[in-house]
N, C-alpha and C positions, 0 to 999 in steps of 0.2 A: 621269655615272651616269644609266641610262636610268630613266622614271616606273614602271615593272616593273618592274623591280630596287629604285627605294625603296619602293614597297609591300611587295614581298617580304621587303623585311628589318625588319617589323612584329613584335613575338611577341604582341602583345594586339589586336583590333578595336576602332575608333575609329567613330564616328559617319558619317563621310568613307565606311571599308574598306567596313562594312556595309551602304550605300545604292549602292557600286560591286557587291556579292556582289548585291544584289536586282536590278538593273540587269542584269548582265551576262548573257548569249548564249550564252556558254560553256557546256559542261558541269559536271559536279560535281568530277571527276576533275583536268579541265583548268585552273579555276578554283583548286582547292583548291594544284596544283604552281604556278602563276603566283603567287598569295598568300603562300605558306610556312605556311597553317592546314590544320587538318585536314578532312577531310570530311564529318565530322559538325558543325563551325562553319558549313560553307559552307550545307546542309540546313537546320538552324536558322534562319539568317538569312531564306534563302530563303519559310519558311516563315509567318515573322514580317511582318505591317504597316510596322512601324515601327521606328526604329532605336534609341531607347533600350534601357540595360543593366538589366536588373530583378535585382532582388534576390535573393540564391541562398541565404540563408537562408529556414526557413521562417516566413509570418506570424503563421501561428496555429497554435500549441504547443496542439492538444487532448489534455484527458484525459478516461478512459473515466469516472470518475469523479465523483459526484455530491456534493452538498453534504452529502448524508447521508451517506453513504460517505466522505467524507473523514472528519467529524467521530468516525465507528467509528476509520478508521484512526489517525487522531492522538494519542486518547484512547488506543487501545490499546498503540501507541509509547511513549506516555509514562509507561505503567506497567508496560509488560511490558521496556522497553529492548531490546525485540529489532533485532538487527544488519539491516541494507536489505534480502537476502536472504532471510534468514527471516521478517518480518512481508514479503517479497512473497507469499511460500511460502504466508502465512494469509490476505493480501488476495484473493488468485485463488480458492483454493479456499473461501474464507469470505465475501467480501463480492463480488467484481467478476472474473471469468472474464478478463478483457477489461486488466487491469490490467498497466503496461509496467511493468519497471523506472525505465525514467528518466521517465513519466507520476508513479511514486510518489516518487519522488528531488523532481521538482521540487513536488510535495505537500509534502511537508516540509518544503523550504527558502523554498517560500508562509509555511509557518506558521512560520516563524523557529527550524525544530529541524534540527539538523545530523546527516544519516543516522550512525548507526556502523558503524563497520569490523568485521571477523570476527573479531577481536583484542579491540575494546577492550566488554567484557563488563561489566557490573557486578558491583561486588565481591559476595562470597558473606556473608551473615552467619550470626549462630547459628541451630540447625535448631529451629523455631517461633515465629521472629519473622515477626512479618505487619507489615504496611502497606496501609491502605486506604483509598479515596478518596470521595466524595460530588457526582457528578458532572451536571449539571444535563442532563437533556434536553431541546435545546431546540424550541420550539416546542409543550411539553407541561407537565404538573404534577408529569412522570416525573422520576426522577434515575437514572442508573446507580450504584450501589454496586459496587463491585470491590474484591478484596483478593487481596494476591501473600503466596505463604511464600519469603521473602528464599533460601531455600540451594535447596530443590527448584523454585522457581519454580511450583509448582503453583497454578492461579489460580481464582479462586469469585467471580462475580458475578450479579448481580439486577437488574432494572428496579423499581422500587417509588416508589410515591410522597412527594415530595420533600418529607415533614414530618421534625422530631425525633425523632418514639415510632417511626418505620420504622428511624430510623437505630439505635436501639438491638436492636429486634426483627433486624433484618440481622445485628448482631456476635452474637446469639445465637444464629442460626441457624450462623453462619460457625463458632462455635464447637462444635457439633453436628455438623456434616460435612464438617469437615477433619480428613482422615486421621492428622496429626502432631495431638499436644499443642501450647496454643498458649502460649507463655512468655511474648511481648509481642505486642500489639497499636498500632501509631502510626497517629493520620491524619496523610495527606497534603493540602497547600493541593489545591484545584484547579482544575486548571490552566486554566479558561477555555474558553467556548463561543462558537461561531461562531454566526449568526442564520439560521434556516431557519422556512420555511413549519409552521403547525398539521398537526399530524396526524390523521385523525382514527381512529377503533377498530380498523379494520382494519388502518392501518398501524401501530397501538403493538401489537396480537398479529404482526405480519409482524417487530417490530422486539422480540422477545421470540425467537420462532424461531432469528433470525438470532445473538441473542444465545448462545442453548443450542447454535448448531453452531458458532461459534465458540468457544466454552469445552471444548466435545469435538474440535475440531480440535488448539486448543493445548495441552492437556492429555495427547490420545492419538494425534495423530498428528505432531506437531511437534517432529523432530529436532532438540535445539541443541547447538551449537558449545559452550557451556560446562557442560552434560551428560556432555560425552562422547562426544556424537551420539546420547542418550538422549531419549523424552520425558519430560517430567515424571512421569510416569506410574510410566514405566518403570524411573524415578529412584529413585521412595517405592518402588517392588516390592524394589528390591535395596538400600535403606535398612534397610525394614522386617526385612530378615534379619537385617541386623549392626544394627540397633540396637530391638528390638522394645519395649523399654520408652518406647520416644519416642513411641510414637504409639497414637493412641486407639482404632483398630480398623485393621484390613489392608485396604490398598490394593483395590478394586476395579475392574475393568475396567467402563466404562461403554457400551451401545450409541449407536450414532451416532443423536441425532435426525433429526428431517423433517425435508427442506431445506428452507428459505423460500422464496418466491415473492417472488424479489428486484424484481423489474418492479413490484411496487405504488408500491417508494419510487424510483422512478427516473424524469425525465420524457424523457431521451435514448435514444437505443437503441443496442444490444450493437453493439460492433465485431466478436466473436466468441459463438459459442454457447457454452451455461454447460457448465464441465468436466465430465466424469464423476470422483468421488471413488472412493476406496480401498474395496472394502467393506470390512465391519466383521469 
């Protein structure tokens, strides 16, 4: 067997092949039929110094996503339980323009939460039980307070500062303007915070903003899978007909707050420009 015919019958390049492809005189054409590779290997090599295989995975898995911006998404995940889909649905248009699916996939599996499926929903309970949480901001003396209504998902949260007497003033106000009567209230542990840089005034009003367009996002424009493909919103409207005695005054539709000016709390820059939302 001639030394052309056993190179030819190579199907992978070897250290040896690709310092013969840089070498050689040939054409790309001529070269690529003497080898048995294609012509786009032979152009590569050619191209390349040196003959080591480099690695075809990628190194660096960047996400558009900030430390603050995650600690939004996490926290929200883990009291809204929305499916990977729909909390993408609220990260793009609510926190990060610029956010992948699988940038926010591998977010979650950072934090040790395993995305859910379009299926697996959490269970419905009675219509005015709440659950709500006490949630540290960090790098400030803020706390997020947040509370979910378990069957319509309808959600109501605050930034306030992280004493006792706010936590009580919060369930009072929560009981003041939520639309259902409230029959229970439970807190929830929670869940743990990540370590970020001080804020200072301008970023805890940027991060107050951010908070009220996301609460009018999820509330009114956020289709779910276990709705119906309703918003919560949209949920209490057609509640409120067949059960009016359940609730404490009628559903209102809310206008959309100011957008934030997300670039305060960010020190990377957009892969993409911020979306245009829905009007109101």
């Amino acid at each position: 067997m001639s030394s052309n015919s056993a190179i030819s019958s190579r199907s992978h390049t070897d250290a040896g092949l690709r310092r013969h492809i840089q070498q050689s005189t040939k054409s790309v054409r001529e070269l690529a039929l003497e080898l048995g590779v294609a012509e786009s290997t032979i152009r590569r090599w050619r191209q390349r110094q040196d003959v080591r295989d480099l690695p075809r995975a990628a190194r660096n898995l960047r996400t558009t996503l900030s430390r603050q911006e995650e600690w939004w998404v996490i926290n929200l995940r883990h009291v809204t339980r929305l499916p990977l889909d729909e909390l993408l649905w609220l990260t793009r248009r609510g926190i990060n323009a610029g956010a992948s699916r699988s940038g926010l996939d591998r977010c979650l599996r950072r934090h040790r939460i395993t995305p859910l499926g379009r299926q697996e929903t959490p269970q419905l309970r009675k219509l005015g039980s709440f659950d709500w949480w006490q949630i540290a901001l960090p790098g400030t003396d803020q706390a997020l307070y947040i509370a979910i209504e378990q069957q319509s998902r309808w959600l109501h949260a605050e930034l306030r500062s992280n004493q006792p007497r706010t936590r009580s003033a919060f369930l009072s106000r929560l009981q003041r303007r939520a639309p259902i009567l409230m029959s229970q209230c439970q807190r929830q542990p929670d869940p743990g915070s990540q370590g970020e840089d001080s804020l200072d005034a301008n970023q805890l009003a940027t991060q107050r903003q951010l908070l009220a367009r996301l609460l009018w996002l999820y509330n009114h424009r956020l289709c779910m899978n276990q709705l119906a493909e309703m918003t919560p919103h949209g949920y209490l409207r057609q509640l409120h007909l067949l059960q009016p005695w359940a609730f404490r005054a009628q559903p209102i539709a809310a206008r959309a707050p100011e957008q934030p000016d997300l670039g305060q709390l960010t020190t990377h820059r957009r892969s993409s420009p911020q979306e245009q939302l829905e009007p109101v």
